[in-house]
C-alpha positions in Angstrom: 23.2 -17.7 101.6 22.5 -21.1 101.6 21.3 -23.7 98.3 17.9 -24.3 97.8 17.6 -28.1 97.3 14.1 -28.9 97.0 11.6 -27.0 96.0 9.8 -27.7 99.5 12.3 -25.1 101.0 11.2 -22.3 99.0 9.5 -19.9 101.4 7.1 -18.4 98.8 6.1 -22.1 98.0 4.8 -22.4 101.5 3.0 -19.2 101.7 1.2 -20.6 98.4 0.6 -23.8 99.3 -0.9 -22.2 102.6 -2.9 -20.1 100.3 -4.3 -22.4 98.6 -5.7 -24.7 101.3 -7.2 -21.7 102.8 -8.7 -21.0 99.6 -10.0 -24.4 99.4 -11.4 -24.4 102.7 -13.0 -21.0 101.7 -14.9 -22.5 99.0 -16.0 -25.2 100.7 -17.6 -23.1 103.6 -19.6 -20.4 102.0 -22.3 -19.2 99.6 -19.0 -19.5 96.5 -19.3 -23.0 96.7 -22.7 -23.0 94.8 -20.9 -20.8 92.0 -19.0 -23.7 90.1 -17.2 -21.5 88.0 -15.5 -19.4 90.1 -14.6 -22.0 92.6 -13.0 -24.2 90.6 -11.0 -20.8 88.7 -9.8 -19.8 92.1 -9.0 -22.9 93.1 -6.7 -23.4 89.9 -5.4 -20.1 89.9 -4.1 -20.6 93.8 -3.1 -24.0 93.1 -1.2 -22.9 90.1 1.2 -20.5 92.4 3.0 -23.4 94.1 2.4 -25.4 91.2 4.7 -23.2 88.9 6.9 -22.3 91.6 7.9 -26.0 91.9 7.8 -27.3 88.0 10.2 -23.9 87.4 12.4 -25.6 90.1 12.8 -28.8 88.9 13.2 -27.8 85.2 16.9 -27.0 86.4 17.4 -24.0 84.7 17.7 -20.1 86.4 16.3 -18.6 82.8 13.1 -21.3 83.1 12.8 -21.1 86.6 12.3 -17.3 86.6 10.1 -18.0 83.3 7.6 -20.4 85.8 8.0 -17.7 88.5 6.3 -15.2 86.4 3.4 -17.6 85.8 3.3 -18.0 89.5 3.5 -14.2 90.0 0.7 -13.5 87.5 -1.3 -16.5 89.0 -1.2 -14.6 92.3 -2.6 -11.8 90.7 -5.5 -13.6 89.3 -6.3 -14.8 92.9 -6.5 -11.6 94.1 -9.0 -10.5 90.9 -11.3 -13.6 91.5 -11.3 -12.6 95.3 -12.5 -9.3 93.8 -15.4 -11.3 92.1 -16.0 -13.4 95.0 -16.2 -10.4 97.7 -17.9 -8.3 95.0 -20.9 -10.8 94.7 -21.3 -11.6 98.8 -20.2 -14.7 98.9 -17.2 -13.9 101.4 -16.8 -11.6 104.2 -14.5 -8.5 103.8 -12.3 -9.7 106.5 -12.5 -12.7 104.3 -11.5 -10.9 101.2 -8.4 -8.8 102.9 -6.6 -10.9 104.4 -7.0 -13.8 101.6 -5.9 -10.4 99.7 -2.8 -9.6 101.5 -1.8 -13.5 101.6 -1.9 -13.3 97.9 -0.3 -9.9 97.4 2.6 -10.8 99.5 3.4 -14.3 98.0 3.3 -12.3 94.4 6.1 -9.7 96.4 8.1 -12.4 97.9 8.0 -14.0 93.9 8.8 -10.9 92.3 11.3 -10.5 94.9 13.0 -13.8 94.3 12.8 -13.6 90.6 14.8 -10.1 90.9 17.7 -12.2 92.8 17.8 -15.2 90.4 18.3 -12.2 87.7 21.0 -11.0 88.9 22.7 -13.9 90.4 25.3 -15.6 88.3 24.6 -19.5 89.4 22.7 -21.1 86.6 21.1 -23.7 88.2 21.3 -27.7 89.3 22.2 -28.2 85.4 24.2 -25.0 85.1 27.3 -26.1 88.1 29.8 -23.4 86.3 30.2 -19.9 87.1 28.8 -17.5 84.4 31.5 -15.1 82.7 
């Protein structure tokens, strides 16, 4: 297995940043985008994914990082609860709502997924270069 050097390389970083445009773009193009509230909480909250998955990368440490990927996990969840809102009040289309579902569900997978690795895994981090004992 290769070393992740940038943050950019992360595939769950990709799916969320691909999330979130789609989200964005959602927002923009139907009735949600009249509901100023819940736009700009889903926007955060899919923003938030890639944003956490990226600061807990650059803060250097495996024990911080997987800190950061839980925010990112639980921020996945909320997406899929505010897509629950958004579908629940007709302002998206249920082919809308499940696959903007599913996108979220598996980036929170692939997180939880990662963060299971990085427990068990005995590098440290960037800051960390020694073997653990």
């Amino acid at each position: 297995m290769s070393t992740i050097k940038d943050f950019r390389e992360i595939e769950a970083w990709k799916k969320a940043r691909g999330l979130s445009a789609e989200i964005y773009k959602m927002t923009n193009s139907t009735d949600l985008s009249k509901d100023y509230s819940l736009k700009d909480q889903i926007r955060r909250s899919s923003g938030s994914i890639m944003d956490n998955i990226a600061e807990g990368f650059e803060r250097d440490g495996r024990k911080e990082f997987i800190y950061f990927l839980s925010i990112a996990k639980g921020s996945s969840g909320e997406v899929v609860s505010q897509l629950y809102r958004a579908y629940d009040q007709n302002y998206i289309s249920k082919e809308q709502f499940e696959k903007l579902t599913n996108d979220a569900n598996g980036i929170g997978k692939m997180i939880g997924s990662f963060m299971n690795y990085l427990k068990k895994t005995k590098h440290r981090g960037k800051k960390f270069m020694v073997e653990e004992n």
